[in-house]
N, C-alpha and C positions, 0 to 999 in steps of 0.2 A: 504494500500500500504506500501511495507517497504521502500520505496523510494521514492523522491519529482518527478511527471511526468510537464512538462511544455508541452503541444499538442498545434501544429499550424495545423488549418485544412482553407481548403480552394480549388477553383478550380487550375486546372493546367496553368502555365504562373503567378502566379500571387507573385513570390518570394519565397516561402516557403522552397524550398528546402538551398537555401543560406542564407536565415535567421536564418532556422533554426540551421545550421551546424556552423553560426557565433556566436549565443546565447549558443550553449553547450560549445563552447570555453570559452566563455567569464565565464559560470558559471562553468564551469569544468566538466559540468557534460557528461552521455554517449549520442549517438546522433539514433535516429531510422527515417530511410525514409522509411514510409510503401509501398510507393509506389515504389518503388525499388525490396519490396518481388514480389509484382503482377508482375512486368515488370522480374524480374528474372524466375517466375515461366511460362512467356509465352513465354521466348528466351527456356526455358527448353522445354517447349511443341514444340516449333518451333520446335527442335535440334530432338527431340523423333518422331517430327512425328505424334503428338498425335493430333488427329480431336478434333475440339473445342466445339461439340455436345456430344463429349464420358465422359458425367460426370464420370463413372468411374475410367476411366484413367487418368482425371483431375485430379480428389482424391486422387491419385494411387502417382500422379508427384510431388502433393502438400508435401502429406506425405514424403515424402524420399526426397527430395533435401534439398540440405545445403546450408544456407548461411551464409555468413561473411561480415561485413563494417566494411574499414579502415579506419579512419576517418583521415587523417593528413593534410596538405597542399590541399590537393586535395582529393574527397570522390574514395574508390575505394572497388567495387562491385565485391564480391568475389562465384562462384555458381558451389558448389563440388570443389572445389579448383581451379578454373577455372575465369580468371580476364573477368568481363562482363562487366566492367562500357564500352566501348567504343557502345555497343550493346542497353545500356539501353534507349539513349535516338533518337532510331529509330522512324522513324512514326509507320513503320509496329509493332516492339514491344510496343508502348502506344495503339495500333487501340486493339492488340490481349488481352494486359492484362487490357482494359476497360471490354474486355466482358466478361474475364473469375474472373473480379472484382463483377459482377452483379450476380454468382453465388452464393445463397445461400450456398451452400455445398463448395464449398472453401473456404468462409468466414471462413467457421465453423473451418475448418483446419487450416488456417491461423493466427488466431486469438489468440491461443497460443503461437502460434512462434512470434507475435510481442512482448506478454506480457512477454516473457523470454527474452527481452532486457530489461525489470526493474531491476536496482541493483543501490548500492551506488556509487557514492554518489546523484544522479540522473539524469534523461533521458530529453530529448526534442525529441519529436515524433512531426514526419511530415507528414499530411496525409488528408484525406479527411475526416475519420470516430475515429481520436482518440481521442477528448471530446466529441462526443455522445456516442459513443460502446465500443471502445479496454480500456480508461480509463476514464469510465466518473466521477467518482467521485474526480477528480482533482479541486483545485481549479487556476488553472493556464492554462485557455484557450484562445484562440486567434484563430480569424476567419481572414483572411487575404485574401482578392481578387483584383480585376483590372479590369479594363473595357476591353470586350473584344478586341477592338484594339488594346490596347496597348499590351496585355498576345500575341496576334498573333506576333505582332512586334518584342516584345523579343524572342518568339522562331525562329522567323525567323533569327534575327541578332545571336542567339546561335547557330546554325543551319551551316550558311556561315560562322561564324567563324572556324568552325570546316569544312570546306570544303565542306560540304554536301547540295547537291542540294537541291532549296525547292521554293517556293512557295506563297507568301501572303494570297492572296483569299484562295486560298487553305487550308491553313494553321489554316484561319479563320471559314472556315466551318466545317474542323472537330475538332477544340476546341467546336465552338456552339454543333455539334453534341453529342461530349464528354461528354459536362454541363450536354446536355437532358437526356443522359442516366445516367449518376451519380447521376439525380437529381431524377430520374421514378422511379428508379431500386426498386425493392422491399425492399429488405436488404440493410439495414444501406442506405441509400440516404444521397446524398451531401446537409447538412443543418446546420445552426451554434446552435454548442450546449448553454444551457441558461447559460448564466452569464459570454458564451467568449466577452472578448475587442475584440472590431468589428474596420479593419482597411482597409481603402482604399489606397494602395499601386501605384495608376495609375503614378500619379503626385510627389511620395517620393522618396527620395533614398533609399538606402538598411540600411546606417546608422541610417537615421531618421528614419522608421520601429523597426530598435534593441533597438535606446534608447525611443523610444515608448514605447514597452515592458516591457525595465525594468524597468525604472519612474514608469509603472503602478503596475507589481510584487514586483518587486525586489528594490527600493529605497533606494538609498543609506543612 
């Protein structure tokens, strides 16, 4: 690598994306939310029209779209120059890009466009699959999850804060449902790579999490 990667993987709900966005500040370094490619790539598919069965055309959407992360005060999701963060955090677009996440053949596509966000002075990748697959040979992993009640809780309170109608129970079945398939999926499954610090997030703040991490990396 010519650069330091620090990967937070883990299921959805369970902090990673604010952790991770608050450790690149702190170390300077650039920030990647993988999972923001898939979610962009299936607001892209929504917008194209593109059927979820037409691996082709998946391939087709994957290859040619562009993306951008702004990382400032606030993350903002940029796709062909187009602002999507308000779009990313739909049910409908997490339901579209679990499944088009399960694709072998997207992976394949995808998986260079994460590794061209490595540059100096280095990255924290956020994701489900970046210390086993996109970088495994890091030595700076972290597996970070929550009990599922609580991962429902927080999207739901993220959810109504943002206006947007939603659900509990609901909420909770298709996080469980999510797990299943992240977990089945043939390619890359949601599983903690060896030698990540394992962190249970249910009961912590977002604080204790970050200096979790770097006590255990980074020591001052």
């Amino acid at each position: 690598m010519s650069a330091p990667v620090l990967t937070i993987d883990g299921p959805s709900g369970a902090g990673k994306g604010t952790v991770s966005r608050l450790l690149a500040r702190k170390l300077g370094w650039h920030y990647l939310d993988s999972g923001s490619i898939y979610r962009a790539l299936a607001i892209a598919v929504q917008e194209q029209a593109v059927d979820l069965e037409n691996i082709q055309e998946l391939v087709r959407t994957a290859s040619t779209m562009a993306l951008e992360f702004d990382c400032g005060d606030a993350l903002v999701v940029r796709l062909d120059n187009q602002d999507i963060t308000a779009q990313l955090g739909l049910e409908s677009t997490g339901y579209s890009a679990s499944i088009v996440a399960a694709l072998p053949e997207i992976r394949l596509v995808l998986l260079q466009k994460q590794r061209d966000f490595l540059k100096m002075p280095g990255l924290v990748a956020d994701g489900r699959d970046m210390g086993t697959v996109v970088f495994p040979e890091t030595p700076y992993k972290v597996f970070l999850t929550a009990s599922n009640a609580k991962r429902a809780e927080r999207r739901y309170k993220q959810l109504k804060e943002k206006g947007i109608d939603a659900n509990l129970s609901s909420l909770a079945k298709e996080i469980e449902e999510r797990d299943r398939r992240d977990r089945e999926r043939i390619t890359a499954p949601l599983s903690m790579a060896s030698g990540a610090l394992f962190i249970d997030s249910s009961d912590m703040t977002i604080d204790a999490v970050i200096n979790q991490v770097l006590n255990h990396y980074f020591p001052a």
